[in-house]
C-alpha positions as CSV (number, residue, x, y, z in Angstrom):
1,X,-13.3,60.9,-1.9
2,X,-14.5,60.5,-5.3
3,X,-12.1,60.6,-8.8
4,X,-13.9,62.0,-12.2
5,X,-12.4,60.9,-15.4
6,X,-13.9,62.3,-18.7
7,X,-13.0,60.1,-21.9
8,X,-14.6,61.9,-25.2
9,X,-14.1,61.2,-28.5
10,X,-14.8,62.9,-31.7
11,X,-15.3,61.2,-34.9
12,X,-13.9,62.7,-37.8
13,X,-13.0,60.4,-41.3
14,X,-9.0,59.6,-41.8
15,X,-7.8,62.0,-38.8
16,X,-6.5,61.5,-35.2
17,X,-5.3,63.1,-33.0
18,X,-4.7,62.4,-29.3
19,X,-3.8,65.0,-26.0
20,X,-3.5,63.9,-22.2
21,X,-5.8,61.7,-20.4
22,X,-9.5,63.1,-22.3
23,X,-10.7,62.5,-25.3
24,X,-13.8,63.7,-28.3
25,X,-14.2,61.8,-31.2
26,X,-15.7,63.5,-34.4
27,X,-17.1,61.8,-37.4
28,X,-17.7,63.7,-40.7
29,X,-21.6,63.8,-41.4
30,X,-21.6,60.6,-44.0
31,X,-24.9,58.5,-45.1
32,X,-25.3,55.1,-43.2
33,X,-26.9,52.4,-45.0
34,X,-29.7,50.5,-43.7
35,X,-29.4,47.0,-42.4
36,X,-30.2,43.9,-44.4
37,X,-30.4,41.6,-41.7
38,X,-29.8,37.9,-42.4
39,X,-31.3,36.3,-39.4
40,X,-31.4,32.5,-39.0
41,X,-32.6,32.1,-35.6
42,X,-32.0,28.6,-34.1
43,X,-33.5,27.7,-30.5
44,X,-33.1,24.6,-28.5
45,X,-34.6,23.9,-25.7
46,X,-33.0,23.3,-22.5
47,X,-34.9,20.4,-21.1
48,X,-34.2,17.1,-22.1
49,X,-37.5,16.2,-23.4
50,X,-37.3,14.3,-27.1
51,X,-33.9,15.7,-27.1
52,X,-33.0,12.9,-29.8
53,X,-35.8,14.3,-31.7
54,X,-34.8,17.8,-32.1
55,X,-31.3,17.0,-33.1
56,X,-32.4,14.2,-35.8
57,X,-35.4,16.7,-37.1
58,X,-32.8,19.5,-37.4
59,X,-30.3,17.2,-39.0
60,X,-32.8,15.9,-41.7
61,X,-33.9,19.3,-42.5
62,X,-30.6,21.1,-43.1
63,X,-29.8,17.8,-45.2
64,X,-32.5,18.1,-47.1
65,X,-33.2,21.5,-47.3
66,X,-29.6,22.2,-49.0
67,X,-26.6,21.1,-51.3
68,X,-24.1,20.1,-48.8
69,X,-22.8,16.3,-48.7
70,X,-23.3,14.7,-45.4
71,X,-19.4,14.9,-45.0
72,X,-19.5,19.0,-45.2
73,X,-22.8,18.4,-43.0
74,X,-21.3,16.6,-40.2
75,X,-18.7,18.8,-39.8
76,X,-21.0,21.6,-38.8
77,X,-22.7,19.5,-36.4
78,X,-20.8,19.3,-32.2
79,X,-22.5,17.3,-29.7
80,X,-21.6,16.8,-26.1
81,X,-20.1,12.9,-27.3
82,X,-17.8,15.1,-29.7
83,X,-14.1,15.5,-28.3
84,X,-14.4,19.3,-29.6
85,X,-18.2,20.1,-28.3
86,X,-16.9,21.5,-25.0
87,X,-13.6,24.4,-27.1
88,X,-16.7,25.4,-29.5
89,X,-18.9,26.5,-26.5
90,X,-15.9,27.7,-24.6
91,X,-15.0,30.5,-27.5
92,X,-18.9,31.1,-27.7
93,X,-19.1,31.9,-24.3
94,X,-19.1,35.3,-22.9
95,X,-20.0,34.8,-19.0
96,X,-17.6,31.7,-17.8
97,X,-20.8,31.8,-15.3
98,X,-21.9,29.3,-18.6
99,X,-19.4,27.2,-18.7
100,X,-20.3,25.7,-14.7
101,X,-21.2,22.0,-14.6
102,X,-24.7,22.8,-13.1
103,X,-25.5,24.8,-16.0
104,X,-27.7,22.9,-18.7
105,X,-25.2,22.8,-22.0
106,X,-26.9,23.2,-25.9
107,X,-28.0,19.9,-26.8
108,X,-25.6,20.1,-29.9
109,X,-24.3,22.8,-31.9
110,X,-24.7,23.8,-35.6
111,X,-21.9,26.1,-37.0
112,X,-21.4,28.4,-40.3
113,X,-20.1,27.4,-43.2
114,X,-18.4,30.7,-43.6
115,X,-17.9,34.0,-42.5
116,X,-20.8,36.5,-43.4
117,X,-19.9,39.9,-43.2
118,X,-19.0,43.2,-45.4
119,X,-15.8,44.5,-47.3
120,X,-15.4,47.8,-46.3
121,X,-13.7,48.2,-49.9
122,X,-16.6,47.3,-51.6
123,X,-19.4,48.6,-49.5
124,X,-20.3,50.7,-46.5
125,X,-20.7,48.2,-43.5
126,X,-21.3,51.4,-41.0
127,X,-24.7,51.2,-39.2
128,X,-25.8,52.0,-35.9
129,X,-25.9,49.1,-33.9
130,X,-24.7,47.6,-30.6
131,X,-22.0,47.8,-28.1
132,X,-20.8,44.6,-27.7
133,X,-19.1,43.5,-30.6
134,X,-18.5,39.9,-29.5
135,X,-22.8,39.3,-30.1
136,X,-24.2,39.1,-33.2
137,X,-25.9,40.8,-35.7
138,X,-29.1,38.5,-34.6
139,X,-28.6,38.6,-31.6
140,X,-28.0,42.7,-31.2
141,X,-31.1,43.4,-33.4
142,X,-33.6,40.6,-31.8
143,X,-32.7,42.9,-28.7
144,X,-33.0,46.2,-29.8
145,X,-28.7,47.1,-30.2
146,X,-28.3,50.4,-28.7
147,X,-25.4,51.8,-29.1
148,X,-23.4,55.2,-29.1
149,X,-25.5,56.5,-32.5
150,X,-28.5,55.7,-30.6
151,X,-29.2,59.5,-29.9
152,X,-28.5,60.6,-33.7
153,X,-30.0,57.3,-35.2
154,X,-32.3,55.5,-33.0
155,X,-31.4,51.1,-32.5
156,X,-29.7,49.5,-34.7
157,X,-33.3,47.3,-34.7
158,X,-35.0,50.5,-35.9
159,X,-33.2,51.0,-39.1
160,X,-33.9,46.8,-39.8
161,X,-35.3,47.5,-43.5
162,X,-35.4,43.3,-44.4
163,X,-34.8,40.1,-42.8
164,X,-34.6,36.1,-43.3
165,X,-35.3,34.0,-40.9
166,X,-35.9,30.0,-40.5
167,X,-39.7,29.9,-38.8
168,X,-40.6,27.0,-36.8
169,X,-41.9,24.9,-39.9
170,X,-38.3,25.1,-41.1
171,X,-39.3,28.1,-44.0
172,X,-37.1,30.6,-44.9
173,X,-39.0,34.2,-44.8
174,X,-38.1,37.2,-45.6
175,X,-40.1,40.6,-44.5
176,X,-42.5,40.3,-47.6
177,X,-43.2,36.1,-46.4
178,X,-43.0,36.4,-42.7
179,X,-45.9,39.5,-42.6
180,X,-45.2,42.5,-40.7
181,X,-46.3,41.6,-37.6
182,X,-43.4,38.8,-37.3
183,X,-41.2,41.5,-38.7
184,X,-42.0,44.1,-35.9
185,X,-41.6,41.0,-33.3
186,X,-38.2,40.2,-34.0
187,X,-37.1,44.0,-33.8
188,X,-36.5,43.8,-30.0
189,X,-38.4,41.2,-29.6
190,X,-17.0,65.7,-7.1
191,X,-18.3,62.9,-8.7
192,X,-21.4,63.0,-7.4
193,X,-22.7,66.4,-8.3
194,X,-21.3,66.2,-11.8
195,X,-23.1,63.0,-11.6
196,X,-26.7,64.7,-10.7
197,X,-25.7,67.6,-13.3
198,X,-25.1,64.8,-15.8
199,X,-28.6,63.1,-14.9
200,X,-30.1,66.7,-15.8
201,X,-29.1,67.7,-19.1
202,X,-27.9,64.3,-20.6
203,X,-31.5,63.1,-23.1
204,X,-31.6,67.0,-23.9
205,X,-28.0,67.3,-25.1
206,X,-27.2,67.7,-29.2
207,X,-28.4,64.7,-30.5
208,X,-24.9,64.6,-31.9
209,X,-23.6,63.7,-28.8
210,X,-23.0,60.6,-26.6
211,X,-22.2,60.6,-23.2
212,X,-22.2,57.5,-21.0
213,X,-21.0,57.1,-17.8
214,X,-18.5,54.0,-16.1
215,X,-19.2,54.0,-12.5
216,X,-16.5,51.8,-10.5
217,X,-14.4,51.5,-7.2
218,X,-10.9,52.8,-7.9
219,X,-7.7,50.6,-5.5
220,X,-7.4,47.5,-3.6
221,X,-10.2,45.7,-1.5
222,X,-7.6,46.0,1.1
223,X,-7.2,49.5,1.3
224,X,-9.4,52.7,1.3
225,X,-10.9,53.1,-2.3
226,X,-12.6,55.8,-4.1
227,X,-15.3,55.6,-6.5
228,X,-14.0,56.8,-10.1
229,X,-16.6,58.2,-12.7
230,X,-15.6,57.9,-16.4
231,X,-17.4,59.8,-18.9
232,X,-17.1,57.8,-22.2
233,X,-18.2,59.5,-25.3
234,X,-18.5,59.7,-29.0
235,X,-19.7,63.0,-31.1
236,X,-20.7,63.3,-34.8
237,X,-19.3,66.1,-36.0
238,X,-15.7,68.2,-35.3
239,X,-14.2,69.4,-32.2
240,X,-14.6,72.9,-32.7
241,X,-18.6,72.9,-32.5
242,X,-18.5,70.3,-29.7
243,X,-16.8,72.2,-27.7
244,X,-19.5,75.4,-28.1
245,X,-22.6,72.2,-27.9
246,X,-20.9,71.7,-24.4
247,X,-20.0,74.8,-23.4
248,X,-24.0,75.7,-24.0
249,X,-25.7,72.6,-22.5
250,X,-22.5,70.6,-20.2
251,X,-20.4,73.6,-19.3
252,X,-19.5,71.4,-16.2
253,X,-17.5,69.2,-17.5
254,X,-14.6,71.5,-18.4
255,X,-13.9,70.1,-22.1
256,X,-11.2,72.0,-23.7
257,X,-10.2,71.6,-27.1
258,X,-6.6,69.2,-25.8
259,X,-9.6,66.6,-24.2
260,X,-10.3,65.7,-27.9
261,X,-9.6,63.0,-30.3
262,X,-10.1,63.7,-33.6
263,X,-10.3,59.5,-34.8
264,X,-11.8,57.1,-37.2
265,X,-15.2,55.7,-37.3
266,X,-13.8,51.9,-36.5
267,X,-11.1,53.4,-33.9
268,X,-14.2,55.0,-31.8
269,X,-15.6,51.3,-31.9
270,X,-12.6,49.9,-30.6
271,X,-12.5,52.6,-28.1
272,X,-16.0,52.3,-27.1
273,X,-15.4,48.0,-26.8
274,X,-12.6,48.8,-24.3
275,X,-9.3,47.6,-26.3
276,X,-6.5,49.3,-25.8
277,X,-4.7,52.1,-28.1
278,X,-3.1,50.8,-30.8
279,X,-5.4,47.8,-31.6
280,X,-5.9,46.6,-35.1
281,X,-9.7,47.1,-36.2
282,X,-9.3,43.0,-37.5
283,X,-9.8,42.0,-33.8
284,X,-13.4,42.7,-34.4
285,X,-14.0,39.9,-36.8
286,X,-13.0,37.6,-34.0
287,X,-16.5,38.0,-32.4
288,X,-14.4,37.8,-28.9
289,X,-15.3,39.9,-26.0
290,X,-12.3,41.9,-24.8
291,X,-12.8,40.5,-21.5
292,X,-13.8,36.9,-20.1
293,X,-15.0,36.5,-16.7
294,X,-17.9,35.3,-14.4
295,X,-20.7,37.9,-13.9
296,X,-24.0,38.8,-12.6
297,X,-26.1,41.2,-14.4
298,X,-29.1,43.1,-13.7
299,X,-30.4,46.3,-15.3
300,X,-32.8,49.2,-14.7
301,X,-34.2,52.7,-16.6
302,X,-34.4,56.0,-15.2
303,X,-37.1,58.7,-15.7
304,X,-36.1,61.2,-12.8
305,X,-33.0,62.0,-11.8
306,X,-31.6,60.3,-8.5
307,X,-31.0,62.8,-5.8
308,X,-27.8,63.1,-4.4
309,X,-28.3,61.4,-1.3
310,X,-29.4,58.3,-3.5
311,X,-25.8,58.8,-5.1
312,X,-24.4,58.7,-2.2
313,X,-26.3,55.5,-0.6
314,X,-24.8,53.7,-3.9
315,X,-21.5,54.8,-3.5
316,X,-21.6,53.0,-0.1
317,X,-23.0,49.6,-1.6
318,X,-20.4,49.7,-4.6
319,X,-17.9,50.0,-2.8
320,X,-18.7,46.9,-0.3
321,X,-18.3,44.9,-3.2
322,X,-14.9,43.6,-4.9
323,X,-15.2,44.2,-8.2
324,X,-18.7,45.6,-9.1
325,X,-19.2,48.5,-12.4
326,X,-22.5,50.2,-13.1
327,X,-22.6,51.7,-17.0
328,X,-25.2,54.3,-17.5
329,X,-26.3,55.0,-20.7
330,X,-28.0,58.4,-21.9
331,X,-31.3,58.2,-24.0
332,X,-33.4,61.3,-25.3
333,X,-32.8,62.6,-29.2
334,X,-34.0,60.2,-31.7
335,X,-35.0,57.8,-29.0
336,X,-37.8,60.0,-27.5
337,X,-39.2,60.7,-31.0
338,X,-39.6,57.0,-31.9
339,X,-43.4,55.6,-30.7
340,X,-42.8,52.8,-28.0
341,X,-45.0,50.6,-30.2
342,X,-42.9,51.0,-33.6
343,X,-40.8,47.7,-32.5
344,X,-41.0,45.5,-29.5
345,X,-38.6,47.7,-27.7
346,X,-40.9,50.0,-25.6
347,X,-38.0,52.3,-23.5
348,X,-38.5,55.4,-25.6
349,X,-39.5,59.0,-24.8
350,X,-39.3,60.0,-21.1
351,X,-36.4,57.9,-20.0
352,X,-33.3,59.8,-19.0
353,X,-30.9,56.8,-19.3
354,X,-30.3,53.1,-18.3
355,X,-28.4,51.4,-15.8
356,X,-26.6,48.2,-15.9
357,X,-25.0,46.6,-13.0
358,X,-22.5,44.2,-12.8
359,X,-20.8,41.8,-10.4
360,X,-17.4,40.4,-11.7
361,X,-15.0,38.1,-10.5
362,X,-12.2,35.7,-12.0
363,X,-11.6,32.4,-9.7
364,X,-13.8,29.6,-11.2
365,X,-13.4,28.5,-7.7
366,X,-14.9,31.3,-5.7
367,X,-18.1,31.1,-4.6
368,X,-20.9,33.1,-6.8
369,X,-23.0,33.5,-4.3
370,X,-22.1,36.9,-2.5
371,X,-21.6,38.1,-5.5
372,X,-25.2,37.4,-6.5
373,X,-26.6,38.3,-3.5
374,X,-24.5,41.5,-3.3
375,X,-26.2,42.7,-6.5
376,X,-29.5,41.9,-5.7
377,X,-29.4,43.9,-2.2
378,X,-28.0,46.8,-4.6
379,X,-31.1,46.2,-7.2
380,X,-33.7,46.5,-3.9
381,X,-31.9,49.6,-3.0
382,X,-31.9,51.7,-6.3
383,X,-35.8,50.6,-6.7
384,X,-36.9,53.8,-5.3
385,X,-35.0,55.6,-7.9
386,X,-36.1,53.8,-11.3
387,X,-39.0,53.2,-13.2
388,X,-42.2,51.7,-12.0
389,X,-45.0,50.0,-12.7
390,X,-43.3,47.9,-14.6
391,X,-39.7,48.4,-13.2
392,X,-38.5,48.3,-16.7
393,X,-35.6,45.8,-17.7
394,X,-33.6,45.4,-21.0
395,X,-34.4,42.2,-22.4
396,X,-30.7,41.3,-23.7
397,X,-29.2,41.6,-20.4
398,X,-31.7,38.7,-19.4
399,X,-32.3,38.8,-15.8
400,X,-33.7,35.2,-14.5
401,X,-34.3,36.7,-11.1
402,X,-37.5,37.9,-12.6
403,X,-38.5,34.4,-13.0
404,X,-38.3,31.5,-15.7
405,X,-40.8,29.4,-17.9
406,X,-42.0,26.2,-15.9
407,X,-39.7,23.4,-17.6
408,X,-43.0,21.3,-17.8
409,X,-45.3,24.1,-19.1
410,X,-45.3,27.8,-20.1
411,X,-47.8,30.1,-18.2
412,X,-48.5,33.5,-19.6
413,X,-49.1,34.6,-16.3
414,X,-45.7,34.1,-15.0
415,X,-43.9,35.6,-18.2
416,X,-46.0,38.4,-17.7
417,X,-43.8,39.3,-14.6
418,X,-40.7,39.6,-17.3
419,X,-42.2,40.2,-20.1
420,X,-43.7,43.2,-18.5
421,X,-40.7,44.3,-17.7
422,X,-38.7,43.6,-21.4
423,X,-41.5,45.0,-23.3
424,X,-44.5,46.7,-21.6
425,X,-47.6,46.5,-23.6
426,X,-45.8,45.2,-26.7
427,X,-45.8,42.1,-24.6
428,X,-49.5,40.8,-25.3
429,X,-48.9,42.0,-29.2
430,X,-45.8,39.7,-29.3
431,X,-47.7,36.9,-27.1
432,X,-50.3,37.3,-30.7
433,X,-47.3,36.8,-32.6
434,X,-46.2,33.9,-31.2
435,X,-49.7,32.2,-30.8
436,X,-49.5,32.9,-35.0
437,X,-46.5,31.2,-36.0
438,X,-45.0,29.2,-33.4
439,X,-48.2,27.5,-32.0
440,X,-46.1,24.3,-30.8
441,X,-43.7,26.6,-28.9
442,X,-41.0,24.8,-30.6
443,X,-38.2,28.4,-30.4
444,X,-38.4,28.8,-26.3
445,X,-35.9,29.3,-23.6
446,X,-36.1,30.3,-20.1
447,X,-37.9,33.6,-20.2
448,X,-39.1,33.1,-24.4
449,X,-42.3,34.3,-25.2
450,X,-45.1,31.7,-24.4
451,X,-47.9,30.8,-26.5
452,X,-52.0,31.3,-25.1
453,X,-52.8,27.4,-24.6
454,X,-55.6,26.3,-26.6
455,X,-58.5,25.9,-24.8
């Protein structure tokens, strides 16, 4: 037994209306200004190796490097022997999974002064960009940032017209400075046949509109559950020519005119974040995820639809787990038109959609690992449905599964295995990069892009 829900929104300016359980969103054609990212990208590494070092360096620098006493200075500056260290990494963190003792902590943190962002009174702060509002502009764009103008607009990364960044010597570089092969590299560096009909028509759809799918079990562990398919969507334009684009190309899903929300830009964002009805837009300038828990995350893309018996095999495995969600998330329009070489994100023309999976769970007690393994029996499963040769990952749900640098060296032939995956043949272009102006491999992490050792 399988429950369909179908949540679409249209996006019109100053309007709203709101009928029954469905929803469309329309938003009045408007220009969207391009992104001037201001990027100060900040890596530490997480072995312990001149640890002292790093944090003196990186002190010295800032304090020479700006106007600020050493009073305003060391007020910026948390390390682990500060009583507040551990509250400033517990609001940063996203996945309590972080927060665990066994998991290395940042060797110190460096906050903002301020608070960087737009006025909506005096400017236009509306740009395609991510879904998760609790990341950060850098953070979203270094990825890629798709989100629900993806189809109309292409990433948020694509419409990255500037930058600043800090490079490894300390510099601050803008596009012009850095060259335009650094700025390329940090661009990225029932239910079931409505499913399959979904699979079909979803990257060939108006380009106008957005529909994703939330896949979950619906009822108690303890009793017989069902698996409940939610189809959460944004269009750009008003409800009357939505309705004839899905009547033409979805006529399946059964919209009728009292499924539609006529709403606000920032509502649909809201919406689309998962806060309730009747939030207040200043929420957003939190930088809070809506929800905190422990998770496991592992993602996929698709460039054939999955048969129905496949559907059916993953309704079985979903629903063996406690709280598991898969969100699939349609490509095709502007996506498939953009060359897979323009930025480091590669997954362009000929993928359908992509899959995320999660495993969730709330006790800081309970023990992560049947969760973990319950998601990677699910990820051997849907293999023989996803892309291949590289099975294709999204690099900002980071995967370590795929494997991690070696703590004592870096090999390129192990971060080939992920970086493969993140960024297919951009890969060796950004290894090029990173051989140009990080040399000393001074930004890394656990799956950061290595440099060729000298030989």
């Amino acid at each position: 037994m399988y429950k369909i829900t179908t949540t679409l929104y249209s996006l019109k300016t100053k309007s709203k209306l709101k009928f029954d359980n469905k929803y469309i969103m329309v938003l009045a054609k408007s220009s969207f200004l391009l992104l001037l990212l201001a990027l100060l990208q900040i890596s530490t590494s997480i072995w312990p190796a001149s640890s002292a070092s790093i944090f003196d360096d990186f002190a010295k620098c800032v304090s020479l490097n700006s106007n600020l006493s050493d009073t305003s200075l060391s007020q910026a500056f948390y390390t682990p022997t500060n009583s507040a260290f551990d509250s400033v990494l517990q609001s940063s963190a996203q996945n309590l999974r972080c927060l665990e003792p066994s998991v290395p902590k940042p060797e110190f943190i460096f906050t903002p002064f301020h608070d960087s962002h737009n006025s909506p009174e005096e400017q236009s702060p509306w740009l395609p960009a991510g879904l998760c509002n609790s990341l950060g502009i850098g953070g979203h764009i270094t990825g890629g940032a798709y989100g629900s103008l993806m189809r109309k607009y292409g990433l948020g990364a694509d419409n990255v017209v500037d930058a600043r960044i800090v490079d490894a010597n300390g510099k601050i570089l803008d596009r012009s400075a850095m060259g335009e092969d650094l700025f390329w590299a940090i661009r990225g560096g029932g239910a079931t046949k409505l499913l399959h009909r979904w699979q079909q028509v979803v990257d060939k759809l108006d380009e106008d509109l957005f529909i994703r799918v939330l896949i979950q079990p619906e009822g108690n562990v303890t009793t017989k559950r069902t698996i409940s398919t939610s189809y959460n969507s944004l269009f750009l334009g008003d409800a009357n020519r939505l309705l004839q684009v899905a009547e033409q190309s979805f006529p399946e899903l059964g919209l009728t005119r009292k499924d539609c929300i006529e709403t606000t830009w920032i509502d649909s964002v809201l919406y689309i974040a998962g806060y309730p009805s009747g939030t207040k837009p200043e929420v957003l300038l939190e930088g809070k995820s809506a929800f905190k828990n422990y998770f496991k995350a592992k993602s996929d893309f698709v460039r054939e639809p999955i048969p129905e018996a496949g559907l059916e095999g993953l309704w079985k495995r979903l629903l063996e787990e406690e709280s598991p969600l898969s969100i699939w998330t349609p490509y095709g329009g502007k996506m498939s038109k953009i060359p897979e070489s323009e930025i480091p994100f590669p997954h362009r023309n000929g993928t359908i959609f992509m899959i995320q999976y999660l495993s969730l769970w709330q006790d800081e007690k309970e023990d992560a690992t049947k969760h973990i393994d319950w998601i990677r029996k699910l990820y051997n499963y849907m293999g023989q449905y996803v892309s291949k040769l590289p099975r294709e990952a999204y690099v900002n749900y980071r995967d370590l599964d795929l494997g991690i640098n070696n703590k004592s060296s870096v090999s390129f032939v192990e971060a080939s295995v992920w970086g493969n995956k993140y960024f297919k043949d951009n890969f060796n272009r950004l290894v090029r990069v990173k051989n140009k102006v990080d040399p000393d491999n001074f930004f890394r992490h656990e799956q950061s892009i290595p440099p060729i050792p000298s030989q």
